[in-house]
Predicted model as a PDB file, atoms N, CA, C, CB and O in Angstrom, pLDDT in the B-factor column:
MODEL        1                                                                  
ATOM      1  N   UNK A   1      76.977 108.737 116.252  1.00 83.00           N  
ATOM      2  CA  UNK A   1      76.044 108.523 115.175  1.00 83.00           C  
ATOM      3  C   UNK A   1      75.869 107.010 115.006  1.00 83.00           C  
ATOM      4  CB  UNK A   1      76.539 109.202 113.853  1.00 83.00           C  
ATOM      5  O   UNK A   1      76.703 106.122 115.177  1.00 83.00           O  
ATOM      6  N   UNK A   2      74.598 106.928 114.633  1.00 89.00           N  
ATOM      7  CA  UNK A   2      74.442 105.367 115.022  1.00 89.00           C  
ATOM      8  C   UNK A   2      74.429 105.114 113.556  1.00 89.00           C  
ATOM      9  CB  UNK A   2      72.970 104.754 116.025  1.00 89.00           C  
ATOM     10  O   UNK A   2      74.143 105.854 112.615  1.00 89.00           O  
ATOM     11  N   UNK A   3      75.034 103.166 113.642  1.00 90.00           N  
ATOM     12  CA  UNK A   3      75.049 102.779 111.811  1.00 90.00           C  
ATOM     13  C   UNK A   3      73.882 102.812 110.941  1.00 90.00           C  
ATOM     14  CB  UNK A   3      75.458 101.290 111.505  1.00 90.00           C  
ATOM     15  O   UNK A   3      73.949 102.163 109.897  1.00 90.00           O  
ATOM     16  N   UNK A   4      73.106 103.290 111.136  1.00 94.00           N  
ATOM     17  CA  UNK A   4      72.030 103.391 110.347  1.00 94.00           C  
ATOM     18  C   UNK A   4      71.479 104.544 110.012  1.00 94.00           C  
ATOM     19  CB  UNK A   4      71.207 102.783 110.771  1.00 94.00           C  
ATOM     20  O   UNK A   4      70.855 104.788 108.979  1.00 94.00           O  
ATOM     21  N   UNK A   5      71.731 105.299 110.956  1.00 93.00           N  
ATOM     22  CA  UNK A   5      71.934 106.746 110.157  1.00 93.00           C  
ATOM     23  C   UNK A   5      73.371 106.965 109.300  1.00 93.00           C  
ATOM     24  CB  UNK A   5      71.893 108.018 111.352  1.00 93.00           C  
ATOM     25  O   UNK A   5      73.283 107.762 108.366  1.00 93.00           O  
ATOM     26  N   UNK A   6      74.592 106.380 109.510  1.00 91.00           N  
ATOM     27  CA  UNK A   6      75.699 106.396 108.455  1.00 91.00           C  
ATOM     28  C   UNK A   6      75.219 105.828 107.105  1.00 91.00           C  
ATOM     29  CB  UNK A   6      76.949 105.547 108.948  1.00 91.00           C  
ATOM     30  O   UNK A   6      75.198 106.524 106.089  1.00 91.00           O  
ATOM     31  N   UNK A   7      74.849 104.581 107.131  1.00 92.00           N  
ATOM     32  CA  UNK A   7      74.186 103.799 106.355  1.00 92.00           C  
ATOM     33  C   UNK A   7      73.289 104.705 105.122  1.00 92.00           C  
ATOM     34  CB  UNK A   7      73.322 102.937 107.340  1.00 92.00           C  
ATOM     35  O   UNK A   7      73.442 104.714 103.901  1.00 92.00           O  
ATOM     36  N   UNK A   8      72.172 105.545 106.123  1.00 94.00           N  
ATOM     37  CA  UNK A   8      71.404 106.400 105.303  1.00 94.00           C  
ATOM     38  C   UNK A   8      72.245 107.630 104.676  1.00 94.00           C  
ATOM     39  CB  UNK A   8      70.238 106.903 106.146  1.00 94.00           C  
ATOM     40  O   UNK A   8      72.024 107.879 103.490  1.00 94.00           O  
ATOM     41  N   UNK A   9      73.010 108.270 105.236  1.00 93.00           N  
ATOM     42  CA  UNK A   9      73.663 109.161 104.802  1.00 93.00           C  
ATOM     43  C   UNK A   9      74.752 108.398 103.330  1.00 93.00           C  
ATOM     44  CB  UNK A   9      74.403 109.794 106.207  1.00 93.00           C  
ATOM     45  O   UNK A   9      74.807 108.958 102.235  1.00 93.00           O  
ATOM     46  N   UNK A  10      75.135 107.732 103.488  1.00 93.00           N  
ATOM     47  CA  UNK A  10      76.063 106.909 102.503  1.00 93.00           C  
ATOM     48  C   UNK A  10      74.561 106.905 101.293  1.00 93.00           C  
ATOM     49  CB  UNK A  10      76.824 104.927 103.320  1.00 93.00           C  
ATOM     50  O   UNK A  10      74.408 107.931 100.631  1.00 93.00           O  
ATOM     51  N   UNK A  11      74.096 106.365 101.201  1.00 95.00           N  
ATOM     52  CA  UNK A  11      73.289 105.806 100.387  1.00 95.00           C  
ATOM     53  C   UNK A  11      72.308 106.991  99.742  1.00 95.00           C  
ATOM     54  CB  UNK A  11      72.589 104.685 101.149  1.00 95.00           C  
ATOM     55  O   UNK A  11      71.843 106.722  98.635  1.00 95.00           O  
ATOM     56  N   UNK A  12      71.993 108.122 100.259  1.00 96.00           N  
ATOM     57  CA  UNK A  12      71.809 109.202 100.389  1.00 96.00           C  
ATOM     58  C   UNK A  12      72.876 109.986  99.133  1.00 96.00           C  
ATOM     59  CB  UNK A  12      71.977 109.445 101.898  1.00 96.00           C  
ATOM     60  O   UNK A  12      72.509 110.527  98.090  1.00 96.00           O  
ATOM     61  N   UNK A  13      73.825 109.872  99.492  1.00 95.00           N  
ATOM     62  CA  UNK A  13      74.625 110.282  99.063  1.00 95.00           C  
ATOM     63  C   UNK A  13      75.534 109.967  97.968  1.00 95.00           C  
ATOM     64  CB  UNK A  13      74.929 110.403  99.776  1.00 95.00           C  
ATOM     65  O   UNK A  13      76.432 110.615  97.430  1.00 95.00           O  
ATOM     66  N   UNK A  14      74.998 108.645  97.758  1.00 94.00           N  
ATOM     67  CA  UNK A  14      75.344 107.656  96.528  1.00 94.00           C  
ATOM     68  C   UNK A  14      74.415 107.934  95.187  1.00 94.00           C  
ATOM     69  CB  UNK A  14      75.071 106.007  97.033  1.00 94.00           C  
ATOM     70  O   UNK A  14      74.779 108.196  94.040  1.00 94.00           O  
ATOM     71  N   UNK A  15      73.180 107.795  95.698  1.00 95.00           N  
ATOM     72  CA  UNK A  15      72.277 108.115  94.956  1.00 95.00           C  
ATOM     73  C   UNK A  15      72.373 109.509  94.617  1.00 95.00           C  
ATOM     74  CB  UNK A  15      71.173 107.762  95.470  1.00 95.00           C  
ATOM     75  O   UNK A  15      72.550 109.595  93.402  1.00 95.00           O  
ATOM     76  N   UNK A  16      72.342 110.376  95.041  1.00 95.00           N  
ATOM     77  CA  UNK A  16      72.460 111.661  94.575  1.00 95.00           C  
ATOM     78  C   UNK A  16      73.615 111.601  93.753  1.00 95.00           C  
ATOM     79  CB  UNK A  16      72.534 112.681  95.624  1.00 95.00           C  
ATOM     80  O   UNK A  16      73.333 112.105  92.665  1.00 95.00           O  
ATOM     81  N   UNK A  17      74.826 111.196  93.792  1.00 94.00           N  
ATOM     82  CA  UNK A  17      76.184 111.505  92.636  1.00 94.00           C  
ATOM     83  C   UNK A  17      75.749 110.813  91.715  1.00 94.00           C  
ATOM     84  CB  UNK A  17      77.821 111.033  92.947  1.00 94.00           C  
ATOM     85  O   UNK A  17      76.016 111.247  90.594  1.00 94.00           O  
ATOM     86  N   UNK A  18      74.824 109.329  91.795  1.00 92.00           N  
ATOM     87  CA  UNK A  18      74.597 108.298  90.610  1.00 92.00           C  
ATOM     88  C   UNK A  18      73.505 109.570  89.614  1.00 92.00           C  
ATOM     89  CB  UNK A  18      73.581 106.402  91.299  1.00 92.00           C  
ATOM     90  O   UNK A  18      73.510 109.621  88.384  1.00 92.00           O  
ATOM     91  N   UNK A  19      72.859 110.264  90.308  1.00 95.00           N  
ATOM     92  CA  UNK A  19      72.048 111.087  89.919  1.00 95.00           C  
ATOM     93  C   UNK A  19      72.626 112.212  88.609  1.00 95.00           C  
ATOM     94  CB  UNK A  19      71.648 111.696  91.214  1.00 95.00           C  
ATOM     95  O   UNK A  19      72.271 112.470  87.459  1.00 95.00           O  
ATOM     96  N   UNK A  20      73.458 112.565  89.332  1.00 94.00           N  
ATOM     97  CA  UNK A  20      74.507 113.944  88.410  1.00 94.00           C  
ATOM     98  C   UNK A  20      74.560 112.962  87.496  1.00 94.00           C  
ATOM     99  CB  UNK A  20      76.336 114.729  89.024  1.00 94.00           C  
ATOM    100  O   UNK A  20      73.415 113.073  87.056  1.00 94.00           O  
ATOM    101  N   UNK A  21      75.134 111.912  86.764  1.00 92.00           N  
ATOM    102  CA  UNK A  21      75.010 112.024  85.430  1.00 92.00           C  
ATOM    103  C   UNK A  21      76.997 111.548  85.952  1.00 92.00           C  
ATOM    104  CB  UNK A  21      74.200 113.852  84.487  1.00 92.00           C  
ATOM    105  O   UNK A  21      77.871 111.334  85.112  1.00 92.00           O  
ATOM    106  N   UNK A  22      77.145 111.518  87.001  1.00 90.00           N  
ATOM    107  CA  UNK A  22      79.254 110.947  86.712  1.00 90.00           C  
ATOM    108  C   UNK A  22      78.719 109.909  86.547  1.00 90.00           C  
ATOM    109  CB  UNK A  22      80.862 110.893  88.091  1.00 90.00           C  
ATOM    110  O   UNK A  22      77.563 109.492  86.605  1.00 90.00           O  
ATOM    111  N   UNK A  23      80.068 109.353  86.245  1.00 94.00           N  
ATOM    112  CA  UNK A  23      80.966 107.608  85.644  1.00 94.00           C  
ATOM    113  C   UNK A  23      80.583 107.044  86.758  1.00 94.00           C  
ATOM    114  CB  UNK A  23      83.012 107.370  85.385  1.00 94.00           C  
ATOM    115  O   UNK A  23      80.525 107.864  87.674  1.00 94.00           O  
ATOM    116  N   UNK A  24      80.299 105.983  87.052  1.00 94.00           N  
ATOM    117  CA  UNK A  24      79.763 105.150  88.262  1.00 94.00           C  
ATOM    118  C   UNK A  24      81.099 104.635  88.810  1.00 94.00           C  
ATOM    119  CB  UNK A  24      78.640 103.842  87.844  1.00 94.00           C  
ATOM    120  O   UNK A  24      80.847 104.341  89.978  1.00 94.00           O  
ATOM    121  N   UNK A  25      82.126 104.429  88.617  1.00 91.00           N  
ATOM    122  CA  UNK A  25      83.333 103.781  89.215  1.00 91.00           C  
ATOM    123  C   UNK A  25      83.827 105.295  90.327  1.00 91.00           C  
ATOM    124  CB  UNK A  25      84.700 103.205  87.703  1.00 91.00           C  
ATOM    125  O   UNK A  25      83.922 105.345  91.553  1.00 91.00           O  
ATOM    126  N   UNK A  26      84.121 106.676  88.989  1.00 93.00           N  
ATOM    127  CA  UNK A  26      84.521 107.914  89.915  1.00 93.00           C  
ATOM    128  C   UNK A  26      83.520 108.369  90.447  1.00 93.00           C  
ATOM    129  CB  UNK A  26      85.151 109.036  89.324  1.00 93.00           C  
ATOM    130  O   UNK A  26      83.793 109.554  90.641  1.00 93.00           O  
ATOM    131  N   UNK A  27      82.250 108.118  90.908  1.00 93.00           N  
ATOM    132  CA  UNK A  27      80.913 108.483  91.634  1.00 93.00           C  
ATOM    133  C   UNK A  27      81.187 107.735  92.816  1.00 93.00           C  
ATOM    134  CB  UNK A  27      79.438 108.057  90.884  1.00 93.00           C  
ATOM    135  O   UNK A  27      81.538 108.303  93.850  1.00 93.00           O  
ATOM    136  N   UNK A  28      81.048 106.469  92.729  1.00 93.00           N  
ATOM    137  CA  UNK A  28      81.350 105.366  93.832  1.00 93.00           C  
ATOM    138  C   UNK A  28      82.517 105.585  95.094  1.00 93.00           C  
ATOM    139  CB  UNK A  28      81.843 104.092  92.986  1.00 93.00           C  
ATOM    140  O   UNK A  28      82.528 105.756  96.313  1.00 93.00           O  
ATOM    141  N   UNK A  29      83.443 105.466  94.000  1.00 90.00           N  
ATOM    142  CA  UNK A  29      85.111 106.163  94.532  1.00 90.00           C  
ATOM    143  C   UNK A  29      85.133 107.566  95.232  1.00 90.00           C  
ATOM    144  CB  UNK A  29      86.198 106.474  93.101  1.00 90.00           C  
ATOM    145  O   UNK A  29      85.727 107.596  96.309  1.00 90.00           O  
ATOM    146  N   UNK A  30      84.681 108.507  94.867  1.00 92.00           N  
ATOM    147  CA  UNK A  30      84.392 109.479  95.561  1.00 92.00           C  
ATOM    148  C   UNK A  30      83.521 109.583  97.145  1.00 92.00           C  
ATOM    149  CB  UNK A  30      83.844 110.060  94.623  1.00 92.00           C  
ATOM    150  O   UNK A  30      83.804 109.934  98.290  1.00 92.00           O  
ATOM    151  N   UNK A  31      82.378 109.077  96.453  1.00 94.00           N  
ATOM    152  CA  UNK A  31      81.997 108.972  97.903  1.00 94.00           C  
ATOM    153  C   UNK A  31      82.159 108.293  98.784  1.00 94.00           C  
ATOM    154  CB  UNK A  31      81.175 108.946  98.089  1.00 94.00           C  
ATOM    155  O   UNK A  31      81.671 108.686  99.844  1.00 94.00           O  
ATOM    156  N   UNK A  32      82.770 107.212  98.789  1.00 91.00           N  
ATOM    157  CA  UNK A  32      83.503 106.107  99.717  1.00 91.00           C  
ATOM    158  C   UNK A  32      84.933 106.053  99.981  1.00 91.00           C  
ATOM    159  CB  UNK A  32      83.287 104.846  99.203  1.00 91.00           C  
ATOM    160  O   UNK A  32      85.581 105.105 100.424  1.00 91.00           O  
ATOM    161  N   UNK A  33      85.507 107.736  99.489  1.00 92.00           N  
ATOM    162  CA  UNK A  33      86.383 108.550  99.980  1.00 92.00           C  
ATOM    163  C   UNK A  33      86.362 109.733 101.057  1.00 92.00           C  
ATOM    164  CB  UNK A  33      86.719 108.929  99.064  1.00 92.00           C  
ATOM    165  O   UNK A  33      87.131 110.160 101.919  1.00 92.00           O  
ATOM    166  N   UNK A  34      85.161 110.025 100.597  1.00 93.00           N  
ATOM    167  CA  UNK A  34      84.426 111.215 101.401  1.00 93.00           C  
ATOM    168  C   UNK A  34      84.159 110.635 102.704  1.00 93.00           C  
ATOM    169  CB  UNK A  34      82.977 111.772 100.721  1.00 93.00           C  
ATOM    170  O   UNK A  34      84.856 110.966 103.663  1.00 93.00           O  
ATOM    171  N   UNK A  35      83.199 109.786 102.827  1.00 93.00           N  
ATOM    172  CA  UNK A  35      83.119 109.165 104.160  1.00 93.00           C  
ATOM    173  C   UNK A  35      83.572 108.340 104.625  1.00 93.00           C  
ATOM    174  CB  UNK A  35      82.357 108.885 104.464  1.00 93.00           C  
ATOM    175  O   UNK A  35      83.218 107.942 105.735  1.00 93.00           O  
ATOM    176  N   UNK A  36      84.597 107.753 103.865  1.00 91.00           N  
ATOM    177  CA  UNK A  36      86.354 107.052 104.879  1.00 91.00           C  
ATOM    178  C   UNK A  36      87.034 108.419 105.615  1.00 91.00           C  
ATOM    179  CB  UNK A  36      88.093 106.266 103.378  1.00 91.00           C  
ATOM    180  O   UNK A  36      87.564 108.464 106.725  1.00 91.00           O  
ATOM    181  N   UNK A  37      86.882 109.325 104.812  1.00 92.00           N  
ATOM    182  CA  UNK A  37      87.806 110.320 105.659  1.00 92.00           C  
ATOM    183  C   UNK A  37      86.461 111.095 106.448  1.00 92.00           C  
ATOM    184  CB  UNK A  37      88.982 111.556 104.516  1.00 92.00           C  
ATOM    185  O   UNK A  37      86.879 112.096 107.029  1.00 92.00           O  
ATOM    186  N   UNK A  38      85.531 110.978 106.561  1.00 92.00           N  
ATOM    187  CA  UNK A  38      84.377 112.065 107.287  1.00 92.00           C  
ATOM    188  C   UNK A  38      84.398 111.055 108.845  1.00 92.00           C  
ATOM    189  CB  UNK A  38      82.295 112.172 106.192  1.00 92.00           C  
ATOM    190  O   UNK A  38      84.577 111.410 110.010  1.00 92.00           O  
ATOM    191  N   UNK A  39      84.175 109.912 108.339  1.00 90.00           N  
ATOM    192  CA  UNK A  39      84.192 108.843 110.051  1.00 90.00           C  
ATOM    193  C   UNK A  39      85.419 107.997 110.563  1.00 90.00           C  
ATOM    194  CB  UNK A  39      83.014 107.475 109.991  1.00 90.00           C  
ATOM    195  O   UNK A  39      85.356 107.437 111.657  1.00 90.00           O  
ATOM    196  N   UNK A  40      86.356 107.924 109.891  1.00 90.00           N  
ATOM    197  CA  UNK A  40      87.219 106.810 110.367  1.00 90.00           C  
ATOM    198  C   UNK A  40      88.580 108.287 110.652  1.00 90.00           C  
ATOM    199  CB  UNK A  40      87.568 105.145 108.857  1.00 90.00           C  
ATOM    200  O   UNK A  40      89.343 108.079 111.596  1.00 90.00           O  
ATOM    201  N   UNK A  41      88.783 109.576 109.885  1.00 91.00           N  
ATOM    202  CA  UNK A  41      89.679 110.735 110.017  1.00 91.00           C  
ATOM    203  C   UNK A  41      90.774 110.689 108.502  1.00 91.00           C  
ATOM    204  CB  UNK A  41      90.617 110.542 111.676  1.00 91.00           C  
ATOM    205  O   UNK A  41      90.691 109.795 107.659  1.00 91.00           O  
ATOM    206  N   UNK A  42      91.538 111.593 108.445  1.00 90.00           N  
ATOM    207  CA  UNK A  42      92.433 112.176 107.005  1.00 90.00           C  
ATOM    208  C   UNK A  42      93.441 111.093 107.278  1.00 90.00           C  
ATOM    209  CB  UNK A  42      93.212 114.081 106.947  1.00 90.00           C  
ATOM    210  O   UNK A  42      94.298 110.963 106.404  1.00 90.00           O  
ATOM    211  N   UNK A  43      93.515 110.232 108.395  1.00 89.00           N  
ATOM    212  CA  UNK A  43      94.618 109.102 108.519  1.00 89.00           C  
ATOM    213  C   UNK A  43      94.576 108.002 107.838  1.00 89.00           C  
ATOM    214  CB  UNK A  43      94.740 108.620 109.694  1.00 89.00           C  
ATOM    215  O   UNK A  43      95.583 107.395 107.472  1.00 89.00           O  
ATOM    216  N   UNK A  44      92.884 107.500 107.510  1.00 87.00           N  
ATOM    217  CA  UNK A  44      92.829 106.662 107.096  1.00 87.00           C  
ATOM    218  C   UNK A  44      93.244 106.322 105.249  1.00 87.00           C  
ATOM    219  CB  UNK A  44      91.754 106.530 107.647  1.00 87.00           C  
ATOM    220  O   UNK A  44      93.633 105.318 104.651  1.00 87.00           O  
ATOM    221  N   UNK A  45      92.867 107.932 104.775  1.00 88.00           N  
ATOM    222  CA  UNK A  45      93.324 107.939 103.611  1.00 88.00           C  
ATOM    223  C   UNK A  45      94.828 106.869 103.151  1.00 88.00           C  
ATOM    224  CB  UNK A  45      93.497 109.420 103.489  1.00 88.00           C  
ATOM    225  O   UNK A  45      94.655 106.355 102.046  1.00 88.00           O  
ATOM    226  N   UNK A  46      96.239 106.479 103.829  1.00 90.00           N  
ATOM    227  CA  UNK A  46      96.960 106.177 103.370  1.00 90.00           C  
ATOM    228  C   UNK A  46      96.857 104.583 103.698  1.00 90.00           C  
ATOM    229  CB  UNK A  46      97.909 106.978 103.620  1.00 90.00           C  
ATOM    230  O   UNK A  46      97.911 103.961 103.562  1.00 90.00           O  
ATOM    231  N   UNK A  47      95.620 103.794 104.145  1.00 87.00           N  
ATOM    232  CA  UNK A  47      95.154 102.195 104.184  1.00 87.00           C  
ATOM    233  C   UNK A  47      94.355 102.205 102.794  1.00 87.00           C  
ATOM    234  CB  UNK A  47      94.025 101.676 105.704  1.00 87.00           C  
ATOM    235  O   UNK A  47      94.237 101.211 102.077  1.00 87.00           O  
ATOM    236  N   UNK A  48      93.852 103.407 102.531  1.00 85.00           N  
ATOM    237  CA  UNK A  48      92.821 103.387 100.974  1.00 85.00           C  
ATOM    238  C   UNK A  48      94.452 103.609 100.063  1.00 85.00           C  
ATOM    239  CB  UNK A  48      91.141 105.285 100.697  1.00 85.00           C  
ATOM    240  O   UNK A  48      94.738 102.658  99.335  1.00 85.00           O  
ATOM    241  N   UNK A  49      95.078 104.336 100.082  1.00 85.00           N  
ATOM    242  CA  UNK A  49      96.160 103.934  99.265  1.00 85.00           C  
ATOM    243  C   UNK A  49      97.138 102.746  99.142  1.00 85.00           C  
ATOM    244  CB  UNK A  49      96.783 104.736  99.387  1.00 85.00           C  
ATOM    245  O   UNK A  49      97.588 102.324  98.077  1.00 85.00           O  
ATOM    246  N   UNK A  50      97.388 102.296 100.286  1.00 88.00           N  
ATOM    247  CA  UNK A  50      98.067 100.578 100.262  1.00 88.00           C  
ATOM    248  C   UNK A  50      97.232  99.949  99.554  1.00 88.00           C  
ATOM    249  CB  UNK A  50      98.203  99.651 101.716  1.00 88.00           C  
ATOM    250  O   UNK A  50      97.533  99.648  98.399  1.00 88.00           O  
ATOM    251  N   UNK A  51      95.770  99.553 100.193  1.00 85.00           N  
ATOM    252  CA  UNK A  51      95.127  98.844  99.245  1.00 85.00           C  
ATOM    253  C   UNK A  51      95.217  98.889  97.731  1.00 85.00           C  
ATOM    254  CB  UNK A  51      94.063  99.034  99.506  1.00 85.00           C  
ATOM    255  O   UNK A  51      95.307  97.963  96.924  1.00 85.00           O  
ATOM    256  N   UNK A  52      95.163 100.423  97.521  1.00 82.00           N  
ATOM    257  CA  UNK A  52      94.890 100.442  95.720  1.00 82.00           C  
ATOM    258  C   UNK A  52      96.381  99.398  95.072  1.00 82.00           C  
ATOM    259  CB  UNK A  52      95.031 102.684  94.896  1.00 82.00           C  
ATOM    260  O   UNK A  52      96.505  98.445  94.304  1.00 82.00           O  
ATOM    261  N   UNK A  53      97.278 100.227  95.885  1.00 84.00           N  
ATOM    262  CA  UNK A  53      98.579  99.890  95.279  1.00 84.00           C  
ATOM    263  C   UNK A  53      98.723  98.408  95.747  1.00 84.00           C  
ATOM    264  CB  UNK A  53      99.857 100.905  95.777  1.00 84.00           C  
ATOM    265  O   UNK A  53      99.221  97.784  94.810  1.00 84.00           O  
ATOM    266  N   UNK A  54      98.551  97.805  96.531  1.00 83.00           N  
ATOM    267  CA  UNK A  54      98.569  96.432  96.540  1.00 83.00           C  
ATOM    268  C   UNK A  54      97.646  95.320  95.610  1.00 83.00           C  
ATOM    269  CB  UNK A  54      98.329  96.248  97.798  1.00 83.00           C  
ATOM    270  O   UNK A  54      97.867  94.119  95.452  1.00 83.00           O  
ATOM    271  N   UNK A  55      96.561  96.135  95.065  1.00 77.00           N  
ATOM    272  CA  UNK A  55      95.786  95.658  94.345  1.00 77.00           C  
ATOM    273  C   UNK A  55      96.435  95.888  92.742  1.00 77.00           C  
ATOM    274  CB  UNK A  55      94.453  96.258  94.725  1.00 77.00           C  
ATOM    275  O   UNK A  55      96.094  95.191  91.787  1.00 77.00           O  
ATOM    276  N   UNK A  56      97.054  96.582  92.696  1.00 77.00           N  
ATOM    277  CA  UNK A  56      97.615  96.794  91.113  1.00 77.00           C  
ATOM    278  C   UNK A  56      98.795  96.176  91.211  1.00 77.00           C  
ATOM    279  CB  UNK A  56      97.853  98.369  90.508  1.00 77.00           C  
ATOM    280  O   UNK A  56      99.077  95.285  90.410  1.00 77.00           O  
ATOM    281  N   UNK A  57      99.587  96.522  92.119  1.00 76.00           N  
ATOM    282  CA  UNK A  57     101.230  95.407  92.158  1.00 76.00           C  
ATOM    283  C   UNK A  57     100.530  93.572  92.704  1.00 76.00           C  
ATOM    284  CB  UNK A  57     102.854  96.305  94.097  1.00 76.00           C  
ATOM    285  O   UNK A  57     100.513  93.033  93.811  1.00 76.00           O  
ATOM    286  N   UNK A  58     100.022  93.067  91.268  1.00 74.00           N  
ATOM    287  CA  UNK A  58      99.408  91.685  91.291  1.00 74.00           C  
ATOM    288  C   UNK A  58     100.064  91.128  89.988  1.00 74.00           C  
ATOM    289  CB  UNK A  58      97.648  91.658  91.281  1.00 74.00           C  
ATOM    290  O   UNK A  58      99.810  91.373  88.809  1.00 74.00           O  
ATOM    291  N   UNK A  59     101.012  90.280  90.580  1.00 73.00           N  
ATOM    292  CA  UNK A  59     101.966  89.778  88.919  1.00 73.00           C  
ATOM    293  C   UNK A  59     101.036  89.068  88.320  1.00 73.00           C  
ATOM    294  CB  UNK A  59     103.522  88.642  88.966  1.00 73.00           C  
ATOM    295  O   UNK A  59     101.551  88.630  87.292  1.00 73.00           O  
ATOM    296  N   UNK A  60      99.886  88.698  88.409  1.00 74.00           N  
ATOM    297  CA  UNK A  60      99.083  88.264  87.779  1.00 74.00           C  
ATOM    298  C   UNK A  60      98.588  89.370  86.681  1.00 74.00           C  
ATOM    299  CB  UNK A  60      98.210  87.750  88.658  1.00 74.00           C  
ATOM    300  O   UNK A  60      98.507  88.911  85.542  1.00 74.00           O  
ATOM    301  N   UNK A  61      98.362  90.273  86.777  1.00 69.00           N  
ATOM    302  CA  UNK A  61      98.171  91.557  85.959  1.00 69.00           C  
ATOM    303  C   UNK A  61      99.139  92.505  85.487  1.00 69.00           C  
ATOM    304  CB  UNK A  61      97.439  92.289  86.580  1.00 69.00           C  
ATOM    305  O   UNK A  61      98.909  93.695  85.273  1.00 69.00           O  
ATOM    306  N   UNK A  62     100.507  91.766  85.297  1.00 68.00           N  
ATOM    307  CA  UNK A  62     101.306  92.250  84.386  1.00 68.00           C  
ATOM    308  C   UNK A  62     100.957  91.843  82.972  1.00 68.00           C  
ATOM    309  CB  UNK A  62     102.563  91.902  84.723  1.00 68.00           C  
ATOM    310  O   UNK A  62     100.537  90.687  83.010  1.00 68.00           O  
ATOM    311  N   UNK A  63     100.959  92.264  81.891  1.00 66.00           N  
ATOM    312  CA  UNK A  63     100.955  91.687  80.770  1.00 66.00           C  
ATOM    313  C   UNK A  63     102.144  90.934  80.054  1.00 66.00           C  
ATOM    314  CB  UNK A  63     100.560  92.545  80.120  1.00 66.00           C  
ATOM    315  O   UNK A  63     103.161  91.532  80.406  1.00 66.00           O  
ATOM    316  N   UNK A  64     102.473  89.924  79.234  1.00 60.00           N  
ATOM    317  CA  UNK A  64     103.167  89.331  79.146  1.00 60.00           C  
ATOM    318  C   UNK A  64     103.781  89.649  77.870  1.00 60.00           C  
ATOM    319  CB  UNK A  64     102.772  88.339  79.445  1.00 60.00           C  
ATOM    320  O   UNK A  64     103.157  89.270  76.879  1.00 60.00           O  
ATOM    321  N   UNK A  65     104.596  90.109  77.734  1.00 57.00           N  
ATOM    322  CA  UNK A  65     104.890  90.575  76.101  1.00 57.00           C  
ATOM    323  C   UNK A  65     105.298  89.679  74.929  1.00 57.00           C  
ATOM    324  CB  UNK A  65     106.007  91.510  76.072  1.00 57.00           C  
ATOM    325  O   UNK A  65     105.200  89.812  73.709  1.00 57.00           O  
ATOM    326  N   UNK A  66     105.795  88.712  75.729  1.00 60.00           N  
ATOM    327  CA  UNK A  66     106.060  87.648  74.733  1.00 60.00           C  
ATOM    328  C   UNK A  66     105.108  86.980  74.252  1.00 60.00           C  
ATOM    329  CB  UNK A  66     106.816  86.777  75.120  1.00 60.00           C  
ATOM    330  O   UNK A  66     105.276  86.512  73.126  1.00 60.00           O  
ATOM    331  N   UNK A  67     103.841  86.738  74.948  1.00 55.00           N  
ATOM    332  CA  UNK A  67     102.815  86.358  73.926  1.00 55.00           C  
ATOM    333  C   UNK A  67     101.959  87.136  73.049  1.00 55.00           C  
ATOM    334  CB  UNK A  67     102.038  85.736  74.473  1.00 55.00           C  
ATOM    335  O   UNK A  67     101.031  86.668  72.389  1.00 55.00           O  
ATOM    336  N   UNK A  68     102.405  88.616  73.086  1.00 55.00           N  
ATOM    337  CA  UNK A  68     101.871  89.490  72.390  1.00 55.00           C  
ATOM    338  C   UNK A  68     102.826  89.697  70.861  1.00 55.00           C  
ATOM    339  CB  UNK A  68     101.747  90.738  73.372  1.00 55.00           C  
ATOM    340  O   UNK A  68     102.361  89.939  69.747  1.00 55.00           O  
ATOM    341  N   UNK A  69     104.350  89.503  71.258  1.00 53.00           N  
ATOM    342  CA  UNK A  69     105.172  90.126  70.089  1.00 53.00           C  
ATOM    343  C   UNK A  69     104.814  89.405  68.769  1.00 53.00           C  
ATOM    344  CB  UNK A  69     106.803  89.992  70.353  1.00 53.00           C  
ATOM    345  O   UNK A  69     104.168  88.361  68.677  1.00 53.00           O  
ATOM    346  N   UNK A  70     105.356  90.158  67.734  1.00 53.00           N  
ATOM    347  CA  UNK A  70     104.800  89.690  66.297  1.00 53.00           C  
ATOM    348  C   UNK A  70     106.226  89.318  65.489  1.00 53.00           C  
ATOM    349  CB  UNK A  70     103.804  91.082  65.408  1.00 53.00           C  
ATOM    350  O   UNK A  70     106.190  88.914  64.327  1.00 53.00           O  
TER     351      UNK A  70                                                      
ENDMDL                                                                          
END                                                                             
């Protein structure tokens, strides 16, 4: 399948969930789950999980409690 028919199918397919009326973050997320695992295979799913989790374990986005306490 050539990238431009993926391309169309993605976008295709974006638009239609933006359509239903979901949350645009779990619309997005979904379908750029769907077709990580439809072209790349069910393997790739656990590089979409490192990422998430490497993106949240960011000590920059711990909160700091001591400048919160009262």
């Amino acid at each position: 399948m050539s990238p431009s028919v993926q391309g169309g199918l993605v976008l295709v397919a974006t638009v239609a969930v933006l359509m239903t009326g979901a949350p645009v973050a779990f619309g997005l997320g979904a379908v750029g789950l769907a077709f990580l695992v439809l072209f790349q295979g069910p393997d790739s799913l656990r590089v979409a999980a490192e990422t998430l989790y490497s993106g949240l374990n960011d000590f920059q986005l711990v909160s700091h409690s001591r400048l919160f306490s009262s």
